[in-house]
N, C-alpha and C positions, 0 to 999 in steps of 0.2 A: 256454187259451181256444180253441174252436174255433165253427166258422160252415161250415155247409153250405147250398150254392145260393141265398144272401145273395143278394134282388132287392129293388129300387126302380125304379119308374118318375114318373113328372112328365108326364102329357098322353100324347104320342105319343114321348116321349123316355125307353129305358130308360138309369138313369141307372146303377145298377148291376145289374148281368147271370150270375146264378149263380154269386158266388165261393164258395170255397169255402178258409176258414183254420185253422189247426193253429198254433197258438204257446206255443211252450215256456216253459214258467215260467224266471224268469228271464234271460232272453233283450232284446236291444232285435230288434224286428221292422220293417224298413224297407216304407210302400208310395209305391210310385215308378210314377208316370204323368206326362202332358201336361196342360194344364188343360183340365177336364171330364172326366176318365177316371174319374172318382169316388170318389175318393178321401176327400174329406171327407165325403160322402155316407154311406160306410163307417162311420165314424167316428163318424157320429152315429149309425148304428141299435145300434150296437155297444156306443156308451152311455147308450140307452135314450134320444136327443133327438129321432129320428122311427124310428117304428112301419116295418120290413120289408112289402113286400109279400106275400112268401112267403120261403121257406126259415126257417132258426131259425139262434142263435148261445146260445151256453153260455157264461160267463165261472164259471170254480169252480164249476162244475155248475148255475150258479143262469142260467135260460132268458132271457132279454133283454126278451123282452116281459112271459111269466108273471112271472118274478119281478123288475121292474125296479124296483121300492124297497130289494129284498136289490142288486141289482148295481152300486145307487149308492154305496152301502156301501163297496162295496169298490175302485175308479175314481177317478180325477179328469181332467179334460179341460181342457188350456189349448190353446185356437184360437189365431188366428193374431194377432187384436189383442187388451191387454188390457183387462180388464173392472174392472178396478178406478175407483176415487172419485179426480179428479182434483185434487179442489177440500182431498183430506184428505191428512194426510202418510203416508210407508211403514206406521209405527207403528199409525196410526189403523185403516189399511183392514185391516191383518192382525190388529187385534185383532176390528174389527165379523164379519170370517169366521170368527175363531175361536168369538168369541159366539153365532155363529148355529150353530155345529157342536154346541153343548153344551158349550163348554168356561166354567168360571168366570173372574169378572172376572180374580181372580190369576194361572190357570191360562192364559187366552190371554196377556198382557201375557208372562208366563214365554216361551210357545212363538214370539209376534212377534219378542224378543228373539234367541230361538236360530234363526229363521228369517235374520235380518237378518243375523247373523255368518256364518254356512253360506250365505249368496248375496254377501258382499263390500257389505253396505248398511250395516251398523251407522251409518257417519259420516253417511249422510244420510238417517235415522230419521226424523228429525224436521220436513225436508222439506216443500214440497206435490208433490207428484204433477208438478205442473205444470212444475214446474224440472228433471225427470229426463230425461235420455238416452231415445233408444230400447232400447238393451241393458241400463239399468238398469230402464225399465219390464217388459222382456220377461223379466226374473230376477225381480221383483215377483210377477209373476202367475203365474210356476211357483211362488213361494212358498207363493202365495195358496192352488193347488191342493193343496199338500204339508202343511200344517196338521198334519191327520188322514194320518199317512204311508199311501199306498195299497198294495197289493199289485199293480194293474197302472196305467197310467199310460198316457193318450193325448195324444201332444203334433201336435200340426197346426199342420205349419209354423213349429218353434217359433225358427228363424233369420232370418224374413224381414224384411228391411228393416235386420238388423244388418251391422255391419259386418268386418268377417275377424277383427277381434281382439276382439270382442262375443262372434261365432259361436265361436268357439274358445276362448271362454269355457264357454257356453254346454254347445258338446260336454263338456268335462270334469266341467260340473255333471250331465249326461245319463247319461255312464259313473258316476258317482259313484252316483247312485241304484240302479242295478241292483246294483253292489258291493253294497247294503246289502239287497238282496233283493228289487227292485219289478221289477216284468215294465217293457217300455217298448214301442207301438206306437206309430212314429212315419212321417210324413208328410213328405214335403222335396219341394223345389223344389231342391236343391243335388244333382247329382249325388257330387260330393265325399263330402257329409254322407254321403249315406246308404252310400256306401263306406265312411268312416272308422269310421261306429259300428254299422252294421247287421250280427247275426249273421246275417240269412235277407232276403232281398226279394223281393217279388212287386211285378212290373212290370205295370200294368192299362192298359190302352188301352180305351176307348168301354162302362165298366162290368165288359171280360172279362179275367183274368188270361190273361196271355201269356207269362209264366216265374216260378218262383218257386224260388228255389235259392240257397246261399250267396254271397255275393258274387265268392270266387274263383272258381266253378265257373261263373256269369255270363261271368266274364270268359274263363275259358279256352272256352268256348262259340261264341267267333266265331274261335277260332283263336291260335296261341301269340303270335303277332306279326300288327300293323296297318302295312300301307304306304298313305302319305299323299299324295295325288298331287291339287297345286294346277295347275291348267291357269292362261296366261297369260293369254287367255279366257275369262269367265265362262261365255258361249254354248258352250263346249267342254265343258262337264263332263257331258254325258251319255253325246259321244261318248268321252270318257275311263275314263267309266264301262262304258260295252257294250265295249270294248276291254277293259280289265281283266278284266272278266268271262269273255271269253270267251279270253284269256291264261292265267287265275290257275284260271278253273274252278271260281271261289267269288263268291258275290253281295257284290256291291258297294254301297255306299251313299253317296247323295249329303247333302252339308251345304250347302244355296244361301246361309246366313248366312254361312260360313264360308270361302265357294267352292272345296272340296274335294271329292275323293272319298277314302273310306276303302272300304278291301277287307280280309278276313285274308289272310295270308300264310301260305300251306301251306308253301311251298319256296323258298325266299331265291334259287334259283339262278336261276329264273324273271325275277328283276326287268329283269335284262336284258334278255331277250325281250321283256316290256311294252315298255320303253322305245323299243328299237329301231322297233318296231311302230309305236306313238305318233308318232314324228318319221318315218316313211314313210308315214303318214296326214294327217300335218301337224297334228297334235297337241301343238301345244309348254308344257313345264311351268315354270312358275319357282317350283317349292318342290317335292322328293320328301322322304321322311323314312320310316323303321320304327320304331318304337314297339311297347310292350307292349301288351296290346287293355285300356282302362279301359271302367268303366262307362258311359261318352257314347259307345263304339263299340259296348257293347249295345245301349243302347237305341237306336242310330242304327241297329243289323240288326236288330233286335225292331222297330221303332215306322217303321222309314225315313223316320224325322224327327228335330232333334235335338231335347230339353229346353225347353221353353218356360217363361217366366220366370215366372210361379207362380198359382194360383188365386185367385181375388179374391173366391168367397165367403169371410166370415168370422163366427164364430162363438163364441161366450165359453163363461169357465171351469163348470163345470158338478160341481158336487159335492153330494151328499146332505144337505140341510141341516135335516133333524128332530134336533133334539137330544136 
C-alpha cells in the first residue's frame, strides 16, 4: 500500500497534512500520534470512508478514490467501538455479516462457527451481546471484519478500553493474522502495543509525519541510554531541565504528568557532573535512574510531550458488502 501527500482538511483545520506511506505486504504497520494528529482521519481515506483532499493512495494498485468498490474488496476496518446487534447473540450477528457478504445460509453458519473457535467465543455463541465483556466484544467485531479473510487489515485502536490480559490477548490474535498472510495497519493509543507488534512506525503530530522507522531504530535515535532525573520540586523541572542540557549537550525533555525530566545519555561518565551542578544550584532530586531509551522517550524527544490517552472519535467496521 502506498499514499503520497495524503491531505484532509475540516474548516480552517488541516487535519491531515501530506503524508506520505509505503507499507510492505505483510507487515503490521504502527501510526502513533497524540489525540488529533490524525490518525483516524488517515484511516478513513485510506479505506475509501472520506474522500482525500488531494494527494492519492494505492492499495494493490487499485487508486482509493478511482477504484473504491475494488479496494473494499479487499480491507476490512474495525474502529475503535463495535458495531455489532446488541440485542442478537455472537452467532446471530456473524452469520447476518456473513449473509450480507454473499455467503450462503449453510456457508455463513459454517464460517460463524470457525470464527467463534479462532477468537476463544464458541462457549458463549449463543449469548446476547449484551452480557459480553469489553474484550470479548472487541474479539467479536475483529471477527466480524474477518468473514471474508482480507488481504490488508485496518484496526483503530483495536485495545482500547481492554484490560492487559484482554490486550495481550488481542496482540496474539493481531500476530496471528499476519502469520497467515494479511497486511495489518494499526492505530494505538498504547505506546507498548505499537512496540510489541509494529514492524515500521510513523509517529504524526498535527496531520505531519515526524519519524517513521522501525521501532528499534526509533529508539536508538534518542540515544543508547535515558537518565531520569525527578526533581523534589515540581517548579524545578525546567531548571533541571536547562542544566541537563547544557551538561549532557543533548535536548532534554520534560514529563509535567510524570514530574520528570528525560535526557539521552551520550556518556555515562557525565552523570556526575550533572549532579554535582544540580545541588550547587540548589536543584535537589529524589529519584535519578538510567534506563534503555523506550518508545515514550521518543515520542517524549519527537512530540515534547508525553502519549495522551486516546482519540475519542470512533468509527465502525466497514467492509464491502455487495454479494
Amino acid at each position: 500500500m502506498q499514499a503520497h501527500q495524503l491531505t484532509k482538511t475540516f474548516g480552517d483545520h488541516r487535519a491531515v497534512d501530506g503524508l506520505d506511506l509505503d507499507i510492505r505486504a505483510g507487515s503490521i504497520y504502527g501510526l502513533l500520534g497524540p489525540n488529533g494528529s490524525g490518525k483516524t482521519t488517515t484511516v478513513r481515506m485510506l479505506a475509501t470512508l472520506s474522500a482525500p483532499d488531494s494527494g492519492s493512495a494505492r492499495i494493490f494498485g487499485h487508486d482509493v478514490v478511482a477504484d473504491a468498490h475494488l479496494v473494499r474488496q479487499l480491507i476490512a476496518v474495525t474502529g475503535q467501538y463495535a458495531s455489532v446487534d446488541e440485542r442478537l447473540s455472537a452467532t446471530e450477528n456473524l452469520v447476518i455479516f456473513a449473509r450480507l457478504l454473499g455467503l450462503t445460509r449453510a456457508a455463513a453458519r459454517r464460517r460463524a462457527a470457525e470464527l467463534l473457535e479462532e477468537f476463544d467465543l464458541t462457549e458463549a455463541a449463543g449469548r446476547a451481546l449484551s452480557t459480553f465483556s469489553g474484550g470479548m466484544r472487541r474479539r467479536l467485531d475483529l471477527a466480524a471484519s474477518l468473514i471474508v479473510r482480507p488481504p490488508l487489515i485496518f484496526l483503530d485502536e483495536p485495545t482500547t478500553g481492554l484490560d492487559p490480559r484482554n490486550r495481550t490477548r488481542m496482540w496474539a490474535i493481531i500476530r496471528r493474522l499476519v502469520e497467515q498472510g494479511s497486511t495489518v495497519l494499526l492505530t494505538t493509543q498504547y505506546l507498548e502495543e505499537a512496540d510489541q507488534l509494529a514492524d515500521r512506525i510513523m509517529v504524526i503530530e498535527q496531520g505531519r509525519a515526524i519519524a517513521d522507522d522501525t521501532p528499534d531504530q526509533l529508539k536508538a535515535s534518542v540515544g543508547r541510554s535515558v537518565l531520569i532525573l525527578r526533581p523534589q520540586d515540581r517548579a524545578a523541572l525546567d531548571g533541571v531541565r536547562q542544566r541537563a542540557e547544557a551538561l549532557l549537550g543533548t535536548r532534554a525533555t520534560i514529563s509535567p504528568e510524570a514530574g520528570r525530566v528525560s535526557v539521552p545519555l551520550a556518556d555515562p561518565g557525565t552523570v556526575t557532573d550533572l549532579l554535582n551542578d544540580l545541588r550547587r544550584n540548589g536543584l535537589r532530586l529524589s529519584e535519578l535512574s538510567v534506563q534503555k531509551p523506550t518508545l515514550d522517550e521518543v515520542f517524549l524527544t519527537l512530540t515534547g510531550h508525553a502519549a495522551e490517552p486516546h482519540d475519542r472519535t470512533a468509527h465502525t467496521t466497514t467492509q464491502d458488502s455487495t454479494p
